[in-house]
N, C-alpha and C positions, 0 to 999 in steps of 0.2 A: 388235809384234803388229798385222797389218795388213786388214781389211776393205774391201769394196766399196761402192759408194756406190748408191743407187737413185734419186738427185733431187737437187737443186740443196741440199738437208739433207743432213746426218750422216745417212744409216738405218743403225743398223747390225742386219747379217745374222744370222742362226743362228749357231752355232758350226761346224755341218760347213760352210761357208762361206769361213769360215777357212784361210788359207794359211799350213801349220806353216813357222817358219822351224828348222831344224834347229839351227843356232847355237846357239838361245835355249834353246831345249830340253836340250841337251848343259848349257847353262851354269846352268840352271836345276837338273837332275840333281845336276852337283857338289856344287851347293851343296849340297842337302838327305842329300846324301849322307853328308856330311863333317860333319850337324848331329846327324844320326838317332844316332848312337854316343854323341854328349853329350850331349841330350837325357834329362832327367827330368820326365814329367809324366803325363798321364791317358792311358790306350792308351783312344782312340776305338772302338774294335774290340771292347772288353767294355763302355767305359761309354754307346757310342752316337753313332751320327756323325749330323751334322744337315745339311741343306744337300740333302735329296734330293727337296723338295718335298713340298706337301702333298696331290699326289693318288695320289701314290706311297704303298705301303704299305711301311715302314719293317721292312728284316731284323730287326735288335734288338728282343727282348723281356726287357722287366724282367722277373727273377724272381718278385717278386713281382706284378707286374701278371699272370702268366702263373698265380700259384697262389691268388692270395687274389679274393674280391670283399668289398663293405663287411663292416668287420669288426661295426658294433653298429648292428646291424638297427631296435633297440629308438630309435632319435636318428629324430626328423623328418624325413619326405621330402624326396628334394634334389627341387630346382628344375632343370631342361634346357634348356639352351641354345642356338639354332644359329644359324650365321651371317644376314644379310639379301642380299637384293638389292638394286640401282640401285628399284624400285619400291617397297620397303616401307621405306625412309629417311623419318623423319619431316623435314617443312618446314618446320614452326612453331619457334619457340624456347621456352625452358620458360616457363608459365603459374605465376608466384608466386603465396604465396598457395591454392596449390590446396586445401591439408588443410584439410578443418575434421572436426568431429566430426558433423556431419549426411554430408557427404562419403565418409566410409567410417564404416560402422556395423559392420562386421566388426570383430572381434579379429587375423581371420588376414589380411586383404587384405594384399598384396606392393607394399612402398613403397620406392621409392628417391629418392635427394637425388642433383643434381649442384648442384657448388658454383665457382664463378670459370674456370668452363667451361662452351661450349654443348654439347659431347658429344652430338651427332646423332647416331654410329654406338654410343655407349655406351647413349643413349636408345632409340634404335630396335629394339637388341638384347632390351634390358630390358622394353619394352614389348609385344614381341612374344613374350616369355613370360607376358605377364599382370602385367606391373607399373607401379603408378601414383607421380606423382609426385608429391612434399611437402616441402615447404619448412620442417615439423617434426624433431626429434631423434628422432621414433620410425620409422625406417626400416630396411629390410632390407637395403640396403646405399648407400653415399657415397660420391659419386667425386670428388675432389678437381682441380682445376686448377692447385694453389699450394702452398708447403709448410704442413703444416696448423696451424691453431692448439691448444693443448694441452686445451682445453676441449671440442672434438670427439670427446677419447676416454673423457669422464666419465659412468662409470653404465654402458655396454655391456654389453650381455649376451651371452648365449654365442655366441649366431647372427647377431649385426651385425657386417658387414664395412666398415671402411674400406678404402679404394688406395692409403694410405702408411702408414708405420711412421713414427712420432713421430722427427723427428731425420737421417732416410735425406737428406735435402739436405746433409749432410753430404761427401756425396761427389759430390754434381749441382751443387753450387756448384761452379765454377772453383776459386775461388781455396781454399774449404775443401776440396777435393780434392787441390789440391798440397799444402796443409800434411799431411794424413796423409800421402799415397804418399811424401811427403820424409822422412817423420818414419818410415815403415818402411823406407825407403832407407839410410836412416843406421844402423837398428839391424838390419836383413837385407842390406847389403851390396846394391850395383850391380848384380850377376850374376843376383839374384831380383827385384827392382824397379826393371828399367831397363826396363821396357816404356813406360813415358812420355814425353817429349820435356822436356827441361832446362826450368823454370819459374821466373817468382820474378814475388811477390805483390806489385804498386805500391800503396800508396806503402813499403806497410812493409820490403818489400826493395829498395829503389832503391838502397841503396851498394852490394850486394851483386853488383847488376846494373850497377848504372855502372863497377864495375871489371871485370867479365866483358866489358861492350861492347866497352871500349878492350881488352881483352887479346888477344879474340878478334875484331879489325876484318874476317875473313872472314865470319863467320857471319851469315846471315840470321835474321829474329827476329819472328813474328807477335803482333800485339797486339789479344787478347779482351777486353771486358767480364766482369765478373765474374758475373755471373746475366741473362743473355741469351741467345737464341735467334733461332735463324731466321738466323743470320750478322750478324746485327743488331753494327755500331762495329767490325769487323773489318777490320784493314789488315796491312800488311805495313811494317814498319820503319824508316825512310829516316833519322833522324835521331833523336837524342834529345829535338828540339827539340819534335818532335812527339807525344811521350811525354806524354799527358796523367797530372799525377801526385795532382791535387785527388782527382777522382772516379777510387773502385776500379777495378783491371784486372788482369791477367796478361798477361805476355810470354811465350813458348816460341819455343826453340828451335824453325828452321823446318826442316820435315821436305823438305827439296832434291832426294830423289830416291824420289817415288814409284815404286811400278808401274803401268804405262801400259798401256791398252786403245784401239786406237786412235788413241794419241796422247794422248789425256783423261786427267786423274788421276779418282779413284772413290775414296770411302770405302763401308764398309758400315753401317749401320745393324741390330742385333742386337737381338732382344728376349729379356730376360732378367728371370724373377720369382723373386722372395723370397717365401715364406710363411713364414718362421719366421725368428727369428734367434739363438732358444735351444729346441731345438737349429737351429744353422743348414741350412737346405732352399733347394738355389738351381736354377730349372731354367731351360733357354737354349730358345728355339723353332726349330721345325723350317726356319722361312720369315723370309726378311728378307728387306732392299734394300739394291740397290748402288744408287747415286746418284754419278751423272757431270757433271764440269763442261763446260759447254757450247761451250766454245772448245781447241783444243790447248794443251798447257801449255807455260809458260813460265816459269822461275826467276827473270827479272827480276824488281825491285822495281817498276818500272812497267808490268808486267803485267795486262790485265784483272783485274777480279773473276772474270768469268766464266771465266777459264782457272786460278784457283786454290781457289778456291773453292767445293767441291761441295753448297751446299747445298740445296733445292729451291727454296725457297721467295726466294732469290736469282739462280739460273740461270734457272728461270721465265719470270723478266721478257725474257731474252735471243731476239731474233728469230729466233738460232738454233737455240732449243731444238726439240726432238721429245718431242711427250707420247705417254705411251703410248695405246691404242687398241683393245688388245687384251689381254685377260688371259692368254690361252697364248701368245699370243709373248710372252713374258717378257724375250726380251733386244733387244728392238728399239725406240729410243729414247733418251734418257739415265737412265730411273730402269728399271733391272731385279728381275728377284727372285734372293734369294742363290746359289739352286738354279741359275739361269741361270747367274751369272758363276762356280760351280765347277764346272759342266760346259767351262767356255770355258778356266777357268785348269789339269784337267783336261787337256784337248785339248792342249797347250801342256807336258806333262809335270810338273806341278806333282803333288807331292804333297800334297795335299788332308788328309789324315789328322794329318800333323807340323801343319799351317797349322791346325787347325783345333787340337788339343793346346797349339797357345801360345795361342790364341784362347781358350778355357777356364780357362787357369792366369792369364792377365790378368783374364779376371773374378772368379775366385776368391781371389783375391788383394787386388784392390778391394775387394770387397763384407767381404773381413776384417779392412779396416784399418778401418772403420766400425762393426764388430762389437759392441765392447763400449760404446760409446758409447751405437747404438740400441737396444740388451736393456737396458743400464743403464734408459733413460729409461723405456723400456716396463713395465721392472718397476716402476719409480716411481709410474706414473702406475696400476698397478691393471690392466693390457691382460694380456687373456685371449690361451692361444694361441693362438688361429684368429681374432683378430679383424683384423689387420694384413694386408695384402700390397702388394707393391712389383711393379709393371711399368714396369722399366725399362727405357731404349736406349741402349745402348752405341756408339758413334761410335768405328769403330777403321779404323785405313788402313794399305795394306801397302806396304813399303820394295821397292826393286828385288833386293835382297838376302830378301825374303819374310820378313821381320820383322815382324808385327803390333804398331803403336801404338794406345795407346788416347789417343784427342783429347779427348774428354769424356764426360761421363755426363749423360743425359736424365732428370730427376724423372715430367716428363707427357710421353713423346715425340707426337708428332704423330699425331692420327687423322683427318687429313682423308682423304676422298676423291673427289681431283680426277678421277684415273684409273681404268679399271676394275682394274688391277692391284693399286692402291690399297685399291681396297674389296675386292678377293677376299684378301690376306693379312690385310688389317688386321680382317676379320668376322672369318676363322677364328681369329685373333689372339685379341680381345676373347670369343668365345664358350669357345674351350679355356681359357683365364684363368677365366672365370665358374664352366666347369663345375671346374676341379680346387679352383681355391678352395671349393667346393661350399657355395652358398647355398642355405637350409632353411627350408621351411615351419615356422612356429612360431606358437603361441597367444600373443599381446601377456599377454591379461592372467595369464596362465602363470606368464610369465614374468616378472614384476615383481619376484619374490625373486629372479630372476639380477640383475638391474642392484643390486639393496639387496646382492648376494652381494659385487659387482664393488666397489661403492662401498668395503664394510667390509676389504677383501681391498688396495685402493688405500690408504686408513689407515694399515692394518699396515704395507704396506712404507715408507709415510713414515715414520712411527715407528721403524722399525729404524735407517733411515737415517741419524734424528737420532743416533740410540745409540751409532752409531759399531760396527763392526767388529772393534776392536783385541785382540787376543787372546794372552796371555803366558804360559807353562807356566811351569814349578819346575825341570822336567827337562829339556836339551835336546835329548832325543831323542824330545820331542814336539814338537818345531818344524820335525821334516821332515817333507815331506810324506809320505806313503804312498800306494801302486797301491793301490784301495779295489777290491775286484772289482766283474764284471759285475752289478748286478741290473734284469734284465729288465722283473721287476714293477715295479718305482721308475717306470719310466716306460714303464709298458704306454699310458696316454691319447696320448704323442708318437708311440711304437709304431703303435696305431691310426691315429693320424691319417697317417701315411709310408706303411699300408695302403691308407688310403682315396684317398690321392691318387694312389698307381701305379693305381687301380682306375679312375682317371678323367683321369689325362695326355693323351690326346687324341697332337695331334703335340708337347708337349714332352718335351726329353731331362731325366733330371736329371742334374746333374754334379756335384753335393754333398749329401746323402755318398752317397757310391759304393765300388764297389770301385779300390784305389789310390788313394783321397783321404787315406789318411792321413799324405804326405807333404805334406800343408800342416797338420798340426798344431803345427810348432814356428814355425808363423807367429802364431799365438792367443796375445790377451796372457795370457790364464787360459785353461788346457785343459780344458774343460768335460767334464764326465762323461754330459750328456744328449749332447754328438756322437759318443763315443766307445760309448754303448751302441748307439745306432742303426745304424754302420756295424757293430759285432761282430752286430746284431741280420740287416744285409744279408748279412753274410759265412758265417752260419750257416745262412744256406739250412732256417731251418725258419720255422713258423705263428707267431702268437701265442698261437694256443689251446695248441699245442704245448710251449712253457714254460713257459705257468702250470703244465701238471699239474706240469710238472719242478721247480716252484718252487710247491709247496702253502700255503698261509696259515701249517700246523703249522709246516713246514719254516721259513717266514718268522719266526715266531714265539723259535724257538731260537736262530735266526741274530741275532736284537734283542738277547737275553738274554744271550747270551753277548758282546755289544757294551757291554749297559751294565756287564757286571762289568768289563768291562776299562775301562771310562771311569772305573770308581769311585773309582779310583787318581790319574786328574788330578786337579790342584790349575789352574784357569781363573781366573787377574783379568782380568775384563773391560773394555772400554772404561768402563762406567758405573762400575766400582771406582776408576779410577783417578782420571775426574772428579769423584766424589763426595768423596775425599780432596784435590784441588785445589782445590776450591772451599771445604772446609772451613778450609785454611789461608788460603785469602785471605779469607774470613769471621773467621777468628780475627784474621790482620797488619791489617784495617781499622778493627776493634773498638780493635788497640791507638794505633791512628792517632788522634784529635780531628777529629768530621765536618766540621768549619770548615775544620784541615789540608789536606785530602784535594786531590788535584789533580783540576780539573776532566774533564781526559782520565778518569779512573779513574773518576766516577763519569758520567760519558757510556757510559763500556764497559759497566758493569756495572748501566744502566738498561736498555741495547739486551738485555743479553742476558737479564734477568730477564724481560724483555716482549718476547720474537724469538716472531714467530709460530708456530714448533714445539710451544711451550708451550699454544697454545688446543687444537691437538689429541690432549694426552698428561695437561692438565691442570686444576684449575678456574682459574678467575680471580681475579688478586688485586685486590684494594680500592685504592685510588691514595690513601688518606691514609696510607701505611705507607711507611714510610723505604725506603732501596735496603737497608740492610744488613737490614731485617726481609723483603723480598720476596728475600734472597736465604739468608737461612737456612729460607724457607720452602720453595724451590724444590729444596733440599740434604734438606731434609726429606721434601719429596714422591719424590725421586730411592730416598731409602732405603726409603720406603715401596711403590715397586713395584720396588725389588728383594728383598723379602720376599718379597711377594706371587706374583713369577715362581720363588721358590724353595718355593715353601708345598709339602709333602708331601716333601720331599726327604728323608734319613736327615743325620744330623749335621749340620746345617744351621749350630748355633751352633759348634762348633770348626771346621770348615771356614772360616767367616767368621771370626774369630778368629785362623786362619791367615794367611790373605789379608790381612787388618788389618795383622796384623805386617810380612808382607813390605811390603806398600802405604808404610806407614810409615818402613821404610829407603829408601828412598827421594827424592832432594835435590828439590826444586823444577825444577831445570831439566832433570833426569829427566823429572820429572810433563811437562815442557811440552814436552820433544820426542818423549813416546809419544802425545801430545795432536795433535801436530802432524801425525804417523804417519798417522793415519787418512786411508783412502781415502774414506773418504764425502763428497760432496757437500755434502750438509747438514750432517754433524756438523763437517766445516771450515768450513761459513758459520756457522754458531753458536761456532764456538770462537774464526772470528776476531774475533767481538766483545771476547773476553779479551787478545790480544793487539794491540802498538804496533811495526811495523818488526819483525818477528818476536821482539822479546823478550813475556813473557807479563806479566800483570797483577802476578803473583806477587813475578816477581825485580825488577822496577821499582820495586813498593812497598818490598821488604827493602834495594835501593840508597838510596832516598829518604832510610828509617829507620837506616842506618849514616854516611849522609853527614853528616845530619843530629847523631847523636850525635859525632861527630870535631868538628866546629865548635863546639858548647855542650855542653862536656863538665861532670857533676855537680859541683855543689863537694862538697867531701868534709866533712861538719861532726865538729866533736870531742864525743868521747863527755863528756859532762858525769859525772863519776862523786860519788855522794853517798856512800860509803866503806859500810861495811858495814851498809847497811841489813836491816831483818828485812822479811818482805814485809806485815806491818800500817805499817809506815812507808810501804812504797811502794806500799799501799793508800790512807792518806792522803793522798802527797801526787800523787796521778791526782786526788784529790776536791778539790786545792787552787785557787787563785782563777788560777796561772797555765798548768793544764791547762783550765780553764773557758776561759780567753780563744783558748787556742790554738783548741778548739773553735768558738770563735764564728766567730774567721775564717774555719775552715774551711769550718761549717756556717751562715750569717749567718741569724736568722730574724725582727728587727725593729731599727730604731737602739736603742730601750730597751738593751735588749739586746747591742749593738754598746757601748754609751757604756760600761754598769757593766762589760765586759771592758777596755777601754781604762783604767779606773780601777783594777782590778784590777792592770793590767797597770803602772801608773805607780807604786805602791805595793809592789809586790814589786821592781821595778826599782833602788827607793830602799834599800831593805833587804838585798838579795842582794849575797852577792860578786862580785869580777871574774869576769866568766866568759868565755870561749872566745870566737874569731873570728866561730865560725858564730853563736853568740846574739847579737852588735853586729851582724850582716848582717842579722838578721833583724827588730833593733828600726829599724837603718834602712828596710827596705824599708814598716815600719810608718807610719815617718813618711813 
């Protein structure tokens, strides 16, 4: 692809400018030709193509954007947002400290926090809708610079927005990035997650990599940092020598044949937001940047920076850059707008439609291997669903062959603006962000029971968590799953909310869920039933007012009723069933152990877990002068006593339990420890593993300890003394004789007096009794 030159710089020209080379074209057609027929992904043409710029009014319109406006009138005024110019950019940096309570005397004033960022177009935006800043937790929204700390999200009420989702660095780390897409690679096959370029994480994959180097001595090999930016410690391969292995990195496979404009390699820059991640909402923007390296490229290892390199904020420096200058020339320089370089790839015979469908399914794809991860945490931590969003930037580069890879993922991509081009995507960026996320007017002191809501709501799910999940039927034909149908009303609030946001998408597409998205459902490690309503909710092409009549409260009603007679038939052990019976036995095998016996290991375990912080918030506290074995049969105790109390009103509560008992009870120990083991929860595996050593459990340790132990010191066996046929007033007497008195004293010692007249006793019968048995000579030995 070849352009004209205007000056002793690179300019490059418009596209009609452009001299087609016919070749390229032909061989470009092939390709996509011969791809189009294999090809499974999102047809751009129903779910929306992007790439057409933002002053262009875009063909596609959401259905629902086209039939609904906000759906609950009755929720707080949104907030509007619109982009700034070069003159209403604030100068200053932010003033800490600003809040006080003489400072804003309002309940409703609009406050926002930036945090390990200066955010001059985030501030400016913000500002210029009427919002002050505070360096307080009571704000209207928080824009983060870093991945967040987990205290950020405590107490939130319904209307505070965060800019990350608890955990989303997950996939904006380098090196946490390749462990998922590897980890979906291996259980989805190459064919669906090869969009990435070959990685392995130093130091912890360095054999795996030292023997790939030597096998493959053709292959080039670029070496990132693991959480850096800006191109920052990036080189290109020469040696292993120079493999630094101390401090983190990742290597990739080097991508050797881009496509060239110019001569220049280019990647794209993509901006793409999460607002949700149950159900998951992901949508891509209308407007990015290509960014071009500043020298022609070169495959060598000793190659410029600047000819491999396209990052800005490293070309930059190069004498030969060209900054942009203008904002509607969008392709004249080295950083353009996306809309620019697909009218030029466009021009060149590229089809734009297929480029843009793999473009899609690599972020879709992404963003799912993260999935359960960040909903996991999110439900952890108590987060409401509107409180979270993710604007992300994708870093993808296209092969000569028109393969999009994705190079990395941006947590805070870049809002400078250097250029004007810069500030005209990047405002309309951050204002269509603002306004879909939709921040609302709200009364502070209102809203005080939302954060008390949020807190109690955060509790509960740590508490379940402790609980464990584990769930076991009688019958095995409750252990499959079942298609549960559609209910709409279930999740009329998610409903609403995918309303209110086609009502305010601005220039983003969404591309999840959409129609035809549901050929990424057997990518989900659990196929959720809130994304599976949403898309049957898009596919149905009606209201939501329109299903509730269809779906009346009566109607609901019936539909419960005849749910729980069918449930009345399960028999459910629960996780807390079956711990409650494990720890009864290990309370019982301790009891029969001597506390002096006991191995150190065993009762370290079973002080962590009697006092694991789970227990402050499920339960009182115990007194610290009480033995382990008394703080753990209290804990067994408090266990049964809310599971009464979660059963309180139930029918047949005691034969049901009684049931459960039984089964519970067949059951061996090392049973107990691997449905123990089973549980996916987080927390109920860091509590359990206080019970277990190297994965055997507390259980079968102690019952090996107490068999080894009886094999070694086995009983003596003593002989029955027989006094012939006594009547039982004889063997009334002789229990009240002087040599049952002595036996008890030993047993029971309660003064030497005492001690001495059994020993008398005992010397005196000894004189007068017959020869007697083995066992009676062992045991006047042991006396002496």
């Amino acid at each position: 692809m070849e352009s004209s030159t205007a000056s002793e710089k690179i300019v490059y020209s418009s596209t009609s400018k452009f001299q087609k080379d016919v070749s390229v074209c032909n061989k470009v057609k092939s390709l996509q030709e011969m791809e189009k027929s294999a090809w499974k992904g999102l047809d751009t043409e129903i779910v929306g193509k992007i790439g057409k710029g933002i002053g262009v009014k875009s063909e596609f319109q959401d259905p629902l954007r086209r039939a609904t406006k906000e759906s609950s009138p009755e929720k707080p005024p949104l907030i509007a947002f619109s982009p700034v110019t070069e003159d209403q950019l604030v100068k200053d940096s932010v003033v800490f400290s600003a809040y006080t309570k003489n400072n804003f005397a309002q309940a409703k004033d609009l406050l926002y926090r930036v945090y390990k960022t200066d955010g001059k177009l985030v501030r400016s935006i913000l500002e210029q809708a009427g919002f002050s800043y505070t360096d307080s937790h009571d704000w209207n929204l928080l824009w983060l610079g870093c991945p967040p700390q987990l205290y950020f999200y405590d107490g939130l009420n319904e209307y505070q927005r965060v800019n990350h989702f608890p955990n989303s660095y997950e996939i904006t780390r380098k090196d946490r990035m390749s462990v998922h897409l590897k980890s979906m690679q291996l259980k989805h096959g190459l064919e669906n997650y090869g969009f990435f370029p070959e990685t392995y994480v130093i130091p912890d994959e360095y054999t795996e990599f030292y023997t790939k180097y030597y096998s493959e001595k053709g292959v080039q090999w670029i070496v990132k940092p693991c959480n850096s930016s800006q191109g920052k410690g990036i080189f290109i391969l020469d040696s292993l020598a120079s493999l630094p292995t101390v401090e983190g990195c990742v290597v990739s496979r080097y991508i050797h044949n881009p496509l060239l404009i110019n001569d220049l390699k280019f990647d794209m820059r993509i901006y793409v937001l999460v607002t949700s991640y149950d159900p998951l909402k992901i949508y891509i923007y209308d407007e990015g940047l290509a960014r071009f390296a500043s020298e022609p490229y070169s495959a060598s290892n000793r190659a410029s920076k600047f000819s491999f390199l396209t990052n800005y904020s490293i070309n930059k420096k190069n004498e030969k850059f060209v900054q942009n200058k203008d904002e509607s020339q969008d392709n004249v320089g080295h950083k353009w707008s996306i809309s620019a370089l697909f009218k030029t790839l466009e021009a060149f015979s590229v089809d734009t439609s297929l480029l843009l469908s793999k473009i899609y399914d690599l972020i879709i794809k992404t963003i799912i291997s993260v999935e359960p991860l960040v909903s996991q945490t999110a439900k952890k931590l108590g987060v409401g669903r509107n409180n979270c969003f993710d604007l992300l930037g994708f870093d993808v580069i296209i092969d000569s062959n028109l393969k999009p890879w994705l190079l990395e993922v941006n947590l805070s991509p870049s809002l400078a603006t250097e250029a004007p081009l810069d500030l005209f995507i990047k405002s309309n960026l951050i204002a269509d962000t603002l306004n879909l996320v939709g921040l609302r007017f709200y009364d502070r002191k209102k809203e005080c029971m939302s954060k008390l809501r949020a807190r109690i709501r955060a509790r509960k799910n740590q508490t379940r968590q402790a609980e464990g999940k584990l769930k076991l039927f009688t019958n095995d034909k409750f252990n499959k799953s079942k298609k549960e149908p559609i209910n709409f009303s279930k999740y009329k609030l998610s409903i609403n909310d995918l309303i209110d946001e086609a009502s305010r998408i601005g220039h983003f597409t969404r591309i999840y869920p959409c129609e035809g998205c549901e050929i990424y459902d057997k990518y989900f490690n659990i196929q959720k039933n809130s994304n599976k309503t949403l898309l049957a909710f898009i596919m149905s092409k009606i209201t939501i007012d329109e299903e509730i009549k269809e779906n009346s409260p009566i109607q609901e009603l019936e539909q419960d009723k005849k749910t729980i007679e069918k449930d009345r038939n399960k028999l459910v052990i629960t996780g807390d069933d079956i711990l409650i019976e494990y720890l009864s036995r290990v309370h019982h095998a301790c009891k029969s152990v001597a506390l002096e016996k006991m191995k150190t290991e065993w009762k370290i375990a079973l002080d962590k877990f009697v006092n694991h912080y789970i227990w402050i918030s499920i339960s009182n506290p115990i007194t610290s002068n009480l033995s382990v074995l008394q703080k753990l049969e209290m804990r067994i105790h408090e266990m049964k006593e809310r599971r009464k109390h979660s059963l309180a009103g139930q029918k047949d509560i005691v034969s049901s339990q009684n049931q459960k008992h039984m089964i519970v009870r067949g059951f061996s120990a090392l049973q107990l420890e691997n449905m123990l083991k089973s549980s996916s929860k987080s927390l109920a595996k860091e509590i359990m593993s206080c019970l277990f050593f190297d994965n055997n459990g507390i259980l079968s340790e102690i019952i090996k300890w107490m068999a080894s132990v009886s094999i070694k010191n086995p009983k003596k066996v003593r002989s029955a003394y027989r006094y012939g046929s006594a009547t039982f007033e004889d063997l009334d007497k002789h229990k009240k004789s002087k040599y049952f008195l002595y036996r008890n004293a030993v047993k029971y010692p309660r003064s030497s007096s005492f001690i001495i007249k059994a020993l008398q006793a005992r010397l005196r019968y000894s004189l007068n009794r017959p020869k007697t048995s083995q066992a009676d000579e062992n045991a006047s030995e042991d006396l002496e």
